[in-house]
N, CA, C and O atoms as a Maestro MAE file, in Angstrom:
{
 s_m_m2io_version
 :::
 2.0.0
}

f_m_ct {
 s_m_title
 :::
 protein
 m_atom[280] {
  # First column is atom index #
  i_m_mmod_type
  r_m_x_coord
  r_m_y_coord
  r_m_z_coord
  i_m_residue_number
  s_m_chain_name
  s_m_pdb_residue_name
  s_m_pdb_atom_name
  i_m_atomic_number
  :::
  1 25 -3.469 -16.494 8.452 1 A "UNK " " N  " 7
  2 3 -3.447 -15.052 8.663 1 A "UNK " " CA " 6
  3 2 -4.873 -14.523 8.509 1 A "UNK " " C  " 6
  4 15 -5.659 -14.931 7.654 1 A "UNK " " O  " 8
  5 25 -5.094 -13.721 9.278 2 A "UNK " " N  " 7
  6 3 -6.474 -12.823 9.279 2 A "UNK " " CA " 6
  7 2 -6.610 -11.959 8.169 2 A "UNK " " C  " 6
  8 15 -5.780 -11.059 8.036 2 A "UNK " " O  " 8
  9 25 -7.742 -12.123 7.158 3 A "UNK " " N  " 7
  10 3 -8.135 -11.269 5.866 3 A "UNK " " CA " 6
  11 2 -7.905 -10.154 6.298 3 A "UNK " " C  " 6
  12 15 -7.246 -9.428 5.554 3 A "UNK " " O  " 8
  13 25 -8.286 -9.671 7.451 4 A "UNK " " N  " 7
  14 3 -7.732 -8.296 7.815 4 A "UNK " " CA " 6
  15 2 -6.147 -7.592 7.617 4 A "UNK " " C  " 6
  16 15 -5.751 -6.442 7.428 4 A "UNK " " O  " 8
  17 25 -5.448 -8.996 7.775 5 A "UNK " " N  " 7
  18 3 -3.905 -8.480 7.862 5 A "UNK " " CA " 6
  19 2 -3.467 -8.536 6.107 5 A "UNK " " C  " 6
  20 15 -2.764 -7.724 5.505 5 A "UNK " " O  " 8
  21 25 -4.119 -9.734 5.580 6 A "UNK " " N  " 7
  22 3 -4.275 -9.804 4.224 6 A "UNK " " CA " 6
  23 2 -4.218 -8.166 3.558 6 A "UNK " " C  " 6
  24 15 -3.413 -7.444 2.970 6 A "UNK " " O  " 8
  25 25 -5.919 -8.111 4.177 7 A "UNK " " N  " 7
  26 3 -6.140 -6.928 3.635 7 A "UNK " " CA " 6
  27 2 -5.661 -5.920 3.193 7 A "UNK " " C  " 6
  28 15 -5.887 -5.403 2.099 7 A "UNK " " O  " 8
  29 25 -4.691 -5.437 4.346 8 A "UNK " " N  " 7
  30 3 -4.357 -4.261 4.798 8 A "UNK " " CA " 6
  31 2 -2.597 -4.467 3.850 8 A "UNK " " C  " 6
  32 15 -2.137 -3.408 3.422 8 A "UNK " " O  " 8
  33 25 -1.824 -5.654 3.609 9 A "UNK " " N  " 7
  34 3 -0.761 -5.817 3.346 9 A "UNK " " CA " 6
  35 2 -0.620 -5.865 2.011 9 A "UNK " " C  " 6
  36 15 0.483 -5.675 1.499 9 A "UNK " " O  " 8
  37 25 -1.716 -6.123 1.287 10 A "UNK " " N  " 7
  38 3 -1.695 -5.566 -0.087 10 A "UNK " " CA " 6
  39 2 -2.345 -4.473 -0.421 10 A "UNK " " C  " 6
  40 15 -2.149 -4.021 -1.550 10 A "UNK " " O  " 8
  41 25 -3.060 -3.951 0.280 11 A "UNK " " N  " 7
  42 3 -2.786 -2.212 0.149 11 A "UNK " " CA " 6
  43 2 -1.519 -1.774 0.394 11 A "UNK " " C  " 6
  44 15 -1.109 -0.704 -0.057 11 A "UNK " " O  " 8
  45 25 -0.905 -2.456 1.025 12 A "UNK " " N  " 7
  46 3 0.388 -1.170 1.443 12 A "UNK " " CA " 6
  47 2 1.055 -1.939 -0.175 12 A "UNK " " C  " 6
  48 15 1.421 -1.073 -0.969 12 A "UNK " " O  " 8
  49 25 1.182 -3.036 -0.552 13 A "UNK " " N  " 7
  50 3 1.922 -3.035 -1.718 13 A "UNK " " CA " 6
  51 2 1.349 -2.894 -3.201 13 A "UNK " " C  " 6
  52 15 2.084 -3.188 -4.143 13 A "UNK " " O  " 8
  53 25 0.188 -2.495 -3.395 14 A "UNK " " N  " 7
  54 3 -0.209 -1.604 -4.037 14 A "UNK " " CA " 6
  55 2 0.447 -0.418 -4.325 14 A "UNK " " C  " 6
  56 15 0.973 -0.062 -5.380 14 A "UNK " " O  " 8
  57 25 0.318 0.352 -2.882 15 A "UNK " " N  " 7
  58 3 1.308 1.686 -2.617 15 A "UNK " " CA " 6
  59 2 2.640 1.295 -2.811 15 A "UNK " " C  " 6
  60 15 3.319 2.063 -3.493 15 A "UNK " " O  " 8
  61 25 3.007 0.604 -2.512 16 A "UNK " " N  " 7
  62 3 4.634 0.231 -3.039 16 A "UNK " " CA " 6
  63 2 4.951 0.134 -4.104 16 A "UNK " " C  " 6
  64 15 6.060 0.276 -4.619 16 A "UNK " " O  " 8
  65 25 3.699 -0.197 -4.650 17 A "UNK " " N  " 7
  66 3 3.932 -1.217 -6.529 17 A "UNK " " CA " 6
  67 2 4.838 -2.346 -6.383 17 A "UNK " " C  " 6
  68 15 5.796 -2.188 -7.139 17 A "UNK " " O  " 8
  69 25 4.900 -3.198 -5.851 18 A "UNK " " N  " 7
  70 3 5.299 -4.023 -5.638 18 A "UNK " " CA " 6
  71 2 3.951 -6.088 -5.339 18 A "UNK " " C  " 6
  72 15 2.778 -6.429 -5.488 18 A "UNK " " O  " 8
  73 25 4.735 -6.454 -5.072 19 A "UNK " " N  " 7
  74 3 3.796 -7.765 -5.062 19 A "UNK " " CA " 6
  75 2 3.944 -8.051 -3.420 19 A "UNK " " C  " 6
  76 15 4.960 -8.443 -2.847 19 A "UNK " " O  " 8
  77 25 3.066 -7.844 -3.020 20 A "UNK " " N  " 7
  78 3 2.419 -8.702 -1.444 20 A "UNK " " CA " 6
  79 2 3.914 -9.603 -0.797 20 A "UNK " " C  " 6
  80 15 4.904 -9.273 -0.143 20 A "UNK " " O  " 8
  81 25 3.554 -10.491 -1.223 21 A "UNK " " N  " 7
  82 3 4.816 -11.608 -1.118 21 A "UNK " " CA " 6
  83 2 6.339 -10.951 -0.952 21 A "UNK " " C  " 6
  84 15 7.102 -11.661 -0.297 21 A "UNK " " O  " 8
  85 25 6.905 -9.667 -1.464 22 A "UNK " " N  " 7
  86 3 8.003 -9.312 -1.513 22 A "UNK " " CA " 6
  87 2 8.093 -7.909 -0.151 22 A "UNK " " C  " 6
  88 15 9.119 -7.350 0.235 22 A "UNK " " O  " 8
  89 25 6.891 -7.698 0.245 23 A "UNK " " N  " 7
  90 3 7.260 -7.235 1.744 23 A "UNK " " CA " 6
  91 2 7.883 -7.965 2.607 23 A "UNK " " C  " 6
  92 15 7.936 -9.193 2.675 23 A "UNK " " O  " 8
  93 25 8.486 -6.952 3.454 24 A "UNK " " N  " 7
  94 3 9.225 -7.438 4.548 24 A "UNK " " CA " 6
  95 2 7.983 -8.452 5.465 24 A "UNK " " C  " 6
  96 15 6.760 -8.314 5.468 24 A "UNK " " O  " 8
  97 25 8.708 -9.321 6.084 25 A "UNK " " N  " 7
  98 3 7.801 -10.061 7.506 25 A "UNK " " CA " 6
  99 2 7.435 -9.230 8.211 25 A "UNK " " C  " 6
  100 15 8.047 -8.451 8.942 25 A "UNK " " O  " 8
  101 25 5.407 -9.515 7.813 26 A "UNK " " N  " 7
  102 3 4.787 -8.515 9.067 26 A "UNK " " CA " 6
  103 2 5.281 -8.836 10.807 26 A "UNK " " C  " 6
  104 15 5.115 -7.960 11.656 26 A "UNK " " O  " 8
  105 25 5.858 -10.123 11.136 27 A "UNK " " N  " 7
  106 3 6.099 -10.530 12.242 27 A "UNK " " CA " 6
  107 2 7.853 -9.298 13.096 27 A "UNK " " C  " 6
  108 15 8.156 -9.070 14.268 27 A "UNK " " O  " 8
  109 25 8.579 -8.816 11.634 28 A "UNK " " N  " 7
  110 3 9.150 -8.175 12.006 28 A "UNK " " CA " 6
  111 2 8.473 -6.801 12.945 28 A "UNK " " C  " 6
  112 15 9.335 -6.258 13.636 28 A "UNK " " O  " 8
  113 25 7.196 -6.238 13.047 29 A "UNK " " N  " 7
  114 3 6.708 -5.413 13.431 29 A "UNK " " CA " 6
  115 2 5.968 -5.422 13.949 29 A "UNK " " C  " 6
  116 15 5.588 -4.371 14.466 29 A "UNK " " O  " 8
  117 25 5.014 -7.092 14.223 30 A "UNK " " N  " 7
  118 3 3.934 -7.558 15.536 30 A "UNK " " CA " 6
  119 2 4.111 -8.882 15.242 30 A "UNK " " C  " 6
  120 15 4.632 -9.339 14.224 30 A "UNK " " O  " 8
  121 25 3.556 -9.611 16.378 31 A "UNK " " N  " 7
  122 3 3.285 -10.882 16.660 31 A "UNK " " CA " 6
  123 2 1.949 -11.473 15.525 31 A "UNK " " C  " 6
  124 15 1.015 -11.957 16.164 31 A "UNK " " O  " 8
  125 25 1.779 -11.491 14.230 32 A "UNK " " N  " 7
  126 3 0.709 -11.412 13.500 32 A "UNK " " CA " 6
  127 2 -0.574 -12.921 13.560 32 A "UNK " " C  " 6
  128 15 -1.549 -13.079 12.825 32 A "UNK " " O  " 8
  129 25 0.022 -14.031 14.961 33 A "UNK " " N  " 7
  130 3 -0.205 -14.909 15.126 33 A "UNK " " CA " 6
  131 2 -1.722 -14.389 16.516 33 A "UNK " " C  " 6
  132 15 -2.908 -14.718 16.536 33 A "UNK " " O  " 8
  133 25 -0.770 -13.351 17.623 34 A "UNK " " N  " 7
  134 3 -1.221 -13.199 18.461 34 A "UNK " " CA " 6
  135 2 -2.961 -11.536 18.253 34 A "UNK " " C  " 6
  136 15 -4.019 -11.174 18.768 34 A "UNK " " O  " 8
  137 25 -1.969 -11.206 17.110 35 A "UNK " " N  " 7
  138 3 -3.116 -10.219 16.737 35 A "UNK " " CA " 6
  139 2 -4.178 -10.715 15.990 35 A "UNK " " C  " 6
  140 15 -5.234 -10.095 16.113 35 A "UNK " " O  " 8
  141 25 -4.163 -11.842 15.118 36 A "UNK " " N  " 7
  142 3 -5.134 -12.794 14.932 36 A "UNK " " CA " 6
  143 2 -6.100 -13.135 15.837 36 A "UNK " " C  " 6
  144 15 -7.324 -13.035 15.764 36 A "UNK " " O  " 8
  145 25 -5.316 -13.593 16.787 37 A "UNK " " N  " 7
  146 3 -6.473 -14.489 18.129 37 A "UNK " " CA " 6
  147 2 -7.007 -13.157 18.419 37 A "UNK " " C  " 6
  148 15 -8.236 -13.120 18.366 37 A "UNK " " O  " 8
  149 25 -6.381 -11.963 18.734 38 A "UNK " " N  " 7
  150 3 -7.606 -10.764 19.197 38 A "UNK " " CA " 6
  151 2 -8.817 -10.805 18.033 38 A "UNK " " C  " 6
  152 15 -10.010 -11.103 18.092 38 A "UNK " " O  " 8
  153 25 -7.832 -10.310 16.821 39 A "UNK " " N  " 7
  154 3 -9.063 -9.470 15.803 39 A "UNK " " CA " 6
  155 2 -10.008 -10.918 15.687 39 A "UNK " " C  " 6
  156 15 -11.053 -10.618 15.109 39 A "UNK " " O  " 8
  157 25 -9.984 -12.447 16.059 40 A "UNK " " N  " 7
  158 3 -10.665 -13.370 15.769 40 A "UNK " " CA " 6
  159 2 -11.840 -13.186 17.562 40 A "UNK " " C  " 6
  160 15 -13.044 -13.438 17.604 40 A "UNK " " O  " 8
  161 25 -11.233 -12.845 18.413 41 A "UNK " " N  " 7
  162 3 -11.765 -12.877 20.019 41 A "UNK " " CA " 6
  163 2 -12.954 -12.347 20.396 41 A "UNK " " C  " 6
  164 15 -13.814 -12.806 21.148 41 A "UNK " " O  " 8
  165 25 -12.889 -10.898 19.536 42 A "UNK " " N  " 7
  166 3 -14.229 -9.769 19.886 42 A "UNK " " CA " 6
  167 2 -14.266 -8.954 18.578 42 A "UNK " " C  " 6
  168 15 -13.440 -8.099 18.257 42 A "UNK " " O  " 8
  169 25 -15.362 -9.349 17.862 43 A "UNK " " N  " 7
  170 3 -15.578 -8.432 16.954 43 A "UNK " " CA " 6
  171 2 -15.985 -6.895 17.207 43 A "UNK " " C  " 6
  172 15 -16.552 -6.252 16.325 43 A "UNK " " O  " 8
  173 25 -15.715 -6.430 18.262 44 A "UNK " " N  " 7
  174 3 -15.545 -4.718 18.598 44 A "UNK " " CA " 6
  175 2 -14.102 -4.071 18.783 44 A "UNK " " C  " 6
  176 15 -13.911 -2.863 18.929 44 A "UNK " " O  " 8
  177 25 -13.017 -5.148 18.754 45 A "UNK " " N  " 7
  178 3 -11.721 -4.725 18.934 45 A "UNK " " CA " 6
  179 2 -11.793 -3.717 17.678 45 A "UNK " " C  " 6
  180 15 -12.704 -3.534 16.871 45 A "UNK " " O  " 8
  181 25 -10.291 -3.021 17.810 46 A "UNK " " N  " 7
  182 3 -9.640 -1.913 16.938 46 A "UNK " " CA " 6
  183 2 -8.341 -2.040 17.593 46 A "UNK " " C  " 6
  184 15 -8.265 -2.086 18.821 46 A "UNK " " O  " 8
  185 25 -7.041 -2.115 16.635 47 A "UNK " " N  " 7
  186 3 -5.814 -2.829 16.802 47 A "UNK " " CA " 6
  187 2 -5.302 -1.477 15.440 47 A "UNK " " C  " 6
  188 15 -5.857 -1.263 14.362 47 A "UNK " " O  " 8
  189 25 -4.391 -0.962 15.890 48 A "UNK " " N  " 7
  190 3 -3.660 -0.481 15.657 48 A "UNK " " CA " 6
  191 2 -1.767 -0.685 14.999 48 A "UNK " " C  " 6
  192 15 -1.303 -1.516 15.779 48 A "UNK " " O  " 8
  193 25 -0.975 -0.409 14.289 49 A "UNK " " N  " 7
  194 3 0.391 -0.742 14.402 49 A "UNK " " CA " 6
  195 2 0.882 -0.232 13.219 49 A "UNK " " C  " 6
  196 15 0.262 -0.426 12.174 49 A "UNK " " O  " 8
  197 25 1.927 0.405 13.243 50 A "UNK " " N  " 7
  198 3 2.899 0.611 12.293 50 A "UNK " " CA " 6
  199 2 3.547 -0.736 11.466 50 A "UNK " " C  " 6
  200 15 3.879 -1.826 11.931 50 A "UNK " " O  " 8
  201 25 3.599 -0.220 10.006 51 A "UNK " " N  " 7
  202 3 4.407 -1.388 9.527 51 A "UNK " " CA " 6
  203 2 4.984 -0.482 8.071 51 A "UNK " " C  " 6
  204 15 4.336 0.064 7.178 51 A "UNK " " O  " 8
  205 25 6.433 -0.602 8.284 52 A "UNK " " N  " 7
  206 3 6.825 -0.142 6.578 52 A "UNK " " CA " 6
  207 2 6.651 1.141 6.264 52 A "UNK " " C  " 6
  208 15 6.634 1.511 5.090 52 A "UNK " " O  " 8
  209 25 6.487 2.055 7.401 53 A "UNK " " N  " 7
  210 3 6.230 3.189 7.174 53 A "UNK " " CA " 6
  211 2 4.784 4.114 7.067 53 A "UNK " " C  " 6
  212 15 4.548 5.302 6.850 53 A "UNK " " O  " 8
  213 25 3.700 2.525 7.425 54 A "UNK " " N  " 7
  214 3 2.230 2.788 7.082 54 A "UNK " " CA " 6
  215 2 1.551 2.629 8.716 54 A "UNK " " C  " 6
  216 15 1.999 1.881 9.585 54 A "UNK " " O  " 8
  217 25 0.587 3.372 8.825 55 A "UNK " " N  " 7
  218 3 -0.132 3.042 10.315 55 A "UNK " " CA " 6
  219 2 -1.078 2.469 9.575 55 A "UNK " " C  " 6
  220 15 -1.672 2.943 8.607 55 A "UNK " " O  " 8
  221 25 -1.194 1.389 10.095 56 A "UNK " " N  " 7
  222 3 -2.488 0.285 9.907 56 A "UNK " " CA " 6
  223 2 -3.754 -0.238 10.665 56 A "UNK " " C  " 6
  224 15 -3.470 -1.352 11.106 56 A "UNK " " O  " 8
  225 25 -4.676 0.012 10.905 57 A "UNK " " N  " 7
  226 3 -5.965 0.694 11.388 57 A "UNK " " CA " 6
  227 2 -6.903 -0.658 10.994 57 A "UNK " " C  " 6
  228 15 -7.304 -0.790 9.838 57 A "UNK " " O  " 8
  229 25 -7.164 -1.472 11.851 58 A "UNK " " N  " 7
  230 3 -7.930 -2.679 11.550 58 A "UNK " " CA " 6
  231 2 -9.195 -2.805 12.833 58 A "UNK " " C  " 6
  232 15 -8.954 -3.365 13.902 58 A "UNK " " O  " 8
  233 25 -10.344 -2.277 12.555 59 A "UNK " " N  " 7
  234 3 -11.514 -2.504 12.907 59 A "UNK " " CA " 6
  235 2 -12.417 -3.232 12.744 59 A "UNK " " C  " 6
  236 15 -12.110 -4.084 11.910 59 A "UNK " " O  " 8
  237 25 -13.765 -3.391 13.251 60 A "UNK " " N  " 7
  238 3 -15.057 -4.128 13.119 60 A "UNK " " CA " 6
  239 2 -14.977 -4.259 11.520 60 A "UNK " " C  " 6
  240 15 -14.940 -5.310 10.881 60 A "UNK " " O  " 8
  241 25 -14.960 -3.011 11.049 61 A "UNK " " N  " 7
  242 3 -15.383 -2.983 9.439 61 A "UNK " " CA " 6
  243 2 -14.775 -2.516 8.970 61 A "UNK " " C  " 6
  244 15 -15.313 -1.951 8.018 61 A "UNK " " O  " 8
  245 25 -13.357 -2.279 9.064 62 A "UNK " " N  " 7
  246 3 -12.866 -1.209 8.581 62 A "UNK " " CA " 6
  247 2 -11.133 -1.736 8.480 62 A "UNK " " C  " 6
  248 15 -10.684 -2.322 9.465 62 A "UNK " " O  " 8
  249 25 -10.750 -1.637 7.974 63 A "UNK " " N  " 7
  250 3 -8.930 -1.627 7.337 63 A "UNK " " CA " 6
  251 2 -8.525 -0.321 6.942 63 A "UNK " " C  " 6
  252 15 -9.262 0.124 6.062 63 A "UNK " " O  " 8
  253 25 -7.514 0.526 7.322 64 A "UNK " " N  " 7
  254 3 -7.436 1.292 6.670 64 A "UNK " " CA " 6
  255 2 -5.973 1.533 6.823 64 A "UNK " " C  " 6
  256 15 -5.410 1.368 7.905 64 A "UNK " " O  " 8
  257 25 -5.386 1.905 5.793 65 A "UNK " " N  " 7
  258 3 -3.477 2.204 5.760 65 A "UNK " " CA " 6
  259 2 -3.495 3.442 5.353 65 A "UNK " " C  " 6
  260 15 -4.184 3.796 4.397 65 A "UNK " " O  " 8
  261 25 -2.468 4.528 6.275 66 A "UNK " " N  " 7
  262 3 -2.243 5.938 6.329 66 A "UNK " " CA " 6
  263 2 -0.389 6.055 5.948 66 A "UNK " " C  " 6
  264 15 0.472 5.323 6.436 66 A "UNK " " O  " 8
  265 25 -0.264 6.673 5.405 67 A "UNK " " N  " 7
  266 3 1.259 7.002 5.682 67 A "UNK " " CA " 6
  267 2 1.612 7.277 6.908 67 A "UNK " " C  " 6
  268 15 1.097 8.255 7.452 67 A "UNK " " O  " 8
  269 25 2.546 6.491 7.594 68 A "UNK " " N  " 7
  270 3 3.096 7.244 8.651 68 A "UNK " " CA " 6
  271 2 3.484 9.013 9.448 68 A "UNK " " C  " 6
  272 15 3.446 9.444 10.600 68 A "UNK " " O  " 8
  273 25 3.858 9.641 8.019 69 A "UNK " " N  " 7
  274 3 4.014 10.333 8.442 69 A "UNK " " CA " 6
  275 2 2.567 11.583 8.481 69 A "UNK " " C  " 6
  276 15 2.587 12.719 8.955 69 A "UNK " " O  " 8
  277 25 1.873 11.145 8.073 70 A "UNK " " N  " 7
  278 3 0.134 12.157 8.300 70 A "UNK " " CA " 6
  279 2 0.318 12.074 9.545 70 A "UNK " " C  " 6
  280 15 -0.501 12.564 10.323 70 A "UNK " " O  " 8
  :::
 }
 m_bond[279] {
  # First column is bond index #
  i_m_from
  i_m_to
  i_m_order
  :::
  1 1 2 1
  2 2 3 1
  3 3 4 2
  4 3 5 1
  5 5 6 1
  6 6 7 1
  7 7 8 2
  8 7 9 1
  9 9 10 1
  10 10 11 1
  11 11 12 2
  12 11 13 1
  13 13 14 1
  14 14 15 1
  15 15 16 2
  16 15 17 1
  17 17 18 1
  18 18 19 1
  19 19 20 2
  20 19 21 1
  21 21 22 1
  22 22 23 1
  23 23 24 2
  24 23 25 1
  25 25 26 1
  26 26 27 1
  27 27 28 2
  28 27 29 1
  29 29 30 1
  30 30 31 1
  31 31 32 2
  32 31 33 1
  33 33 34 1
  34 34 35 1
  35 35 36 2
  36 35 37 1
  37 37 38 1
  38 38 39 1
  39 39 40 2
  40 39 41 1
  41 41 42 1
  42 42 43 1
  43 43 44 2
  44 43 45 1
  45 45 46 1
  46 46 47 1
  47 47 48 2
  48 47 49 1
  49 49 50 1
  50 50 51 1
  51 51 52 2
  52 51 53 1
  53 53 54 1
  54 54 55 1
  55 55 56 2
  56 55 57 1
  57 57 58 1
  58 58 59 1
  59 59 60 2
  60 59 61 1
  61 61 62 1
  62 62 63 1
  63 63 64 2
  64 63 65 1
  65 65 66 1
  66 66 67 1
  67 67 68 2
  68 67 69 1
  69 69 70 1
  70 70 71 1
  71 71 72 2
  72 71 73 1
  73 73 74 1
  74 74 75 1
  75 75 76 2
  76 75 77 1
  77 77 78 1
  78 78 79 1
  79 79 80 2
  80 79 81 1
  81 81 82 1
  82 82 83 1
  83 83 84 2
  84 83 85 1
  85 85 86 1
  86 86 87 1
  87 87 88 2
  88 87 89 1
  89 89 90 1
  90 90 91 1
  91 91 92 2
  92 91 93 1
  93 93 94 1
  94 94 95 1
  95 95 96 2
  96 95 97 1
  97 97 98 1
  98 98 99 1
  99 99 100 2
  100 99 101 1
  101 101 102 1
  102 102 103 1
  103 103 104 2
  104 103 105 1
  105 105 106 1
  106 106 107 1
  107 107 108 2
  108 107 109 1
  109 109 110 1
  110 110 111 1
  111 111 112 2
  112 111 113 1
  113 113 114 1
  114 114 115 1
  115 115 116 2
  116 115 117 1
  117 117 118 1
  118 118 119 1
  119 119 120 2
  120 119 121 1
  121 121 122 1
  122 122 123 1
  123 123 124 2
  124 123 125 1
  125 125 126 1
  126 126 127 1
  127 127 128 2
  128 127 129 1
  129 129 130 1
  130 130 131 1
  131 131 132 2
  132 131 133 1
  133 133 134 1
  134 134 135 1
  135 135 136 2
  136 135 137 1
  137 137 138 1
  138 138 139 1
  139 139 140 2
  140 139 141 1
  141 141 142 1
  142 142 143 1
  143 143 144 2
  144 143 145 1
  145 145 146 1
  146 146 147 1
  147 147 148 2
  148 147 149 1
  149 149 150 1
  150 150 151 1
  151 151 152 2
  152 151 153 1
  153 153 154 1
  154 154 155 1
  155 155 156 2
  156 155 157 1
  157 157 158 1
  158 158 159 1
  159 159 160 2
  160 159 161 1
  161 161 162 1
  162 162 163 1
  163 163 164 2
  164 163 165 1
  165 165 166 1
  166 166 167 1
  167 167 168 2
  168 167 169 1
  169 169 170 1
  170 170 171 1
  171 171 172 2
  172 171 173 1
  173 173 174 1
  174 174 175 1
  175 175 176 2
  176 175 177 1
  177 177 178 1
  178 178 179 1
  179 179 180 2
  180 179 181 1
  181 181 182 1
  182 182 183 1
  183 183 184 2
  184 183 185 1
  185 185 186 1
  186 186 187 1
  187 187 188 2
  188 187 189 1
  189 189 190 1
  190 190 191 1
  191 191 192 2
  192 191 193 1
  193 193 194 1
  194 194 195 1
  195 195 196 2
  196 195 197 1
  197 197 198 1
  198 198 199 1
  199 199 200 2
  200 199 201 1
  201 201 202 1
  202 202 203 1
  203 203 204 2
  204 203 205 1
  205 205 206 1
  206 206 207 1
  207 207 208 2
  208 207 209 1
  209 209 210 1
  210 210 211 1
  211 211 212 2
  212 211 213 1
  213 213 214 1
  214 214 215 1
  215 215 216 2
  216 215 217 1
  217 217 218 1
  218 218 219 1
  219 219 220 2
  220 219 221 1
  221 221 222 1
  222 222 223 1
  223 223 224 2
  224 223 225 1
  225 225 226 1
  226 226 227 1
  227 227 228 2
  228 227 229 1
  229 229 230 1
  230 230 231 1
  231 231 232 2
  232 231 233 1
  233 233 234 1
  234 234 235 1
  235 235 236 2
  236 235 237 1
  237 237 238 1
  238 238 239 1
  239 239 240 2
  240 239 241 1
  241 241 242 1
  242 242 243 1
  243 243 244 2
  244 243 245 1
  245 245 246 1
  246 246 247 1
  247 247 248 2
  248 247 249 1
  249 249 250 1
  250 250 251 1
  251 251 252 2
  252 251 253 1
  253 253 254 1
  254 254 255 1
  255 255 256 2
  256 255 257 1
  257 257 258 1
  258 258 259 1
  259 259 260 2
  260 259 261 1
  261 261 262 1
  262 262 263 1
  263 263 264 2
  264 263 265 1
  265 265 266 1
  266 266 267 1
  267 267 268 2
  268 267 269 1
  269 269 270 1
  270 270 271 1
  271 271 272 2
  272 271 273 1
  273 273 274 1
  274 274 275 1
  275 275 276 2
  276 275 277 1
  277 277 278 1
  278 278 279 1
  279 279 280 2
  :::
 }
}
């Protein structure tokens, strides 16, 4: 898995208070195999996706998790 998806999935369970491991499968909500090969393809991509209620925002430099509903 891409540190990016890492990244971004224990922030959201942070916000949960919960432990990483006890989220649902990110695969329930993207292909996390195929968004790899992008965010690994061109380091100028920006990839976008909902997961769990969080929009998840994965850039050049940047990770960032919003509540859905902002």
């Amino acid at each position: 898995m891409h540190s990016a998806l890492t990244t971004a999935l224990t922030r959201i369970a942070v916000r949960e208070d919960c432990d990483r491991t006890t989220l649902p499968p990110l695969y329930d909500s993207i292909d996390p195999g195929a968004l790899t090969a992008v965010l690994e393809s061109n380091a100028d991509v920006t990839v976008r996706f909902e997961y769990e209620g969080y929009r998840v925002v994965i850039g050049p430099d940047e990770v960032t998790v919003i509540d859905a509903d902002r």
